[in-house]
Steps between C-alpha positions, in 0.01 A plus 500: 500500500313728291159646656181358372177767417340344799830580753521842421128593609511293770687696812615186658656702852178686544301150428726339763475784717114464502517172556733536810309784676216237479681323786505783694115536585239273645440179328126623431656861344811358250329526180717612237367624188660343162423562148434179281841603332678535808384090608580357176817676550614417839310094467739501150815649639428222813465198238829608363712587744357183687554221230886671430515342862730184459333275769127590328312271304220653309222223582124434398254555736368287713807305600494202725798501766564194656627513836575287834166393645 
């Protein structure tokens, strides 16, 4: 797969790594700082990678789910 504009300014390790060193510090500390390219990146990259899924249906919002009562 040939890289997009977008994928080669994005670091994607050093965004994950951000985002895992997050976990690492009190809930009240684990702010990560993103650029607006960086989340349109990683929510994109999520969407696809997600709906390639073969058990994911890419549904509407709001859904009703019927269940047992």
């Amino acid at each position: 797969m040939a890289a997009s504009n977008d994928d080669a300014q994005v670091n994607i390790d050093d965004l994950i790594e951000r985002l895992l060193q997050a976990r690492k510090v009190p809930a009240t500390d684990n702010f990560v700082q993103m650029s607006l390219e960086e989340m349109n990146f990683l929510c994109e990259k999520s969407e696809e990678i997600f709906l390639n899924q073969p058990v994911l249906l890419d549904l509407q919002a709001p859904i009703t789910i019927c269940g047992i009562r």
